[in-house]
C-alpha positions in Angstrom: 126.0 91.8 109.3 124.6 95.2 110.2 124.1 96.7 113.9 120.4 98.3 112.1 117.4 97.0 113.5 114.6 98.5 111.9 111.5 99.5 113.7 108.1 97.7 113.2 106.8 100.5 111.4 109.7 100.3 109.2 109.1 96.7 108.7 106.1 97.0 107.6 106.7 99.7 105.2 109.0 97.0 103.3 106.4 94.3 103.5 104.0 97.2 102.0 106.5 97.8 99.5 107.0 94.2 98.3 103.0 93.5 98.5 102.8 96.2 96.0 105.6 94.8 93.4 103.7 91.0 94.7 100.4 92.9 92.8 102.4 94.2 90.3 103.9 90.9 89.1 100.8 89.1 89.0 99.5 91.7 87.2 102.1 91.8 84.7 101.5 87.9 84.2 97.5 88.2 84.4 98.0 90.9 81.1 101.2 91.2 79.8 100.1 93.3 77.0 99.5 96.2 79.1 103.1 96.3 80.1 104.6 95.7 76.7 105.9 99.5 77.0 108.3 98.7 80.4 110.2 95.2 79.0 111.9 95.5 82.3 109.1 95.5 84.7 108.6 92.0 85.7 112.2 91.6 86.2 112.7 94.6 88.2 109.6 93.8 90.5 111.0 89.8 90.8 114.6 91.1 91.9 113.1 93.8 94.4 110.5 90.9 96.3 113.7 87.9 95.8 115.9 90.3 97.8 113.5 91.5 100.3 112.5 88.1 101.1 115.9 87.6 102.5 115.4 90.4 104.7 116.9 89.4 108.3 114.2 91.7 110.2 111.1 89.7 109.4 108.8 89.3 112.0 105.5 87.3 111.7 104.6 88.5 108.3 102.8 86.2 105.4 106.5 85.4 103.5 103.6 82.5 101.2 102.7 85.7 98.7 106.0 86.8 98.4 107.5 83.0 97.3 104.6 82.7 95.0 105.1 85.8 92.9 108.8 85.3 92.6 108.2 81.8 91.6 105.2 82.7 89.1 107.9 86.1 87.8 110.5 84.0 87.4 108.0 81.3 85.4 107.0 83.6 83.2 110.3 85.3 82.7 111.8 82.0 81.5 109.2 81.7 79.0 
């Protein structure tokens, strides 16, 4: 465990960051024929929101968006 406590700004910059890979996920599911040119992109996005979810700094931030898209990533990932 880390002495690091990030700031709120900080914080939020992460939540920002795994909203946008949230969008990017569904978006990848919603059209997947758009994205046939990055095989990797779903995967990539899943990994970066999974592992931010277990973020220790969270504060009172919607986690519900985050759970769905790695559980609708990983979904569509398996096929």
């Amino acid at each position: 465990m880390s002495d690091y406590t990030p700031t709120e700004e900080e914080i939020a910059q992460h939540y920002s960051a795994c909203m946008d890979s949230v969008n990017l996920i569904n978006a990848v599911i919603a059209a997947p024929d758009d994205y046939t040119n990055d095989p990797t992109v779903l995967q990539r996005n899943v990994d970066h929101v999974e592992a931010m979810v277990s973020y220790e700094h969270w504060g009172s931030e919607d986690m519900a968006p985050l759970n769905a898209a790695v559980t609708a990533g990983k979904a569509a990932i398996a096929g």
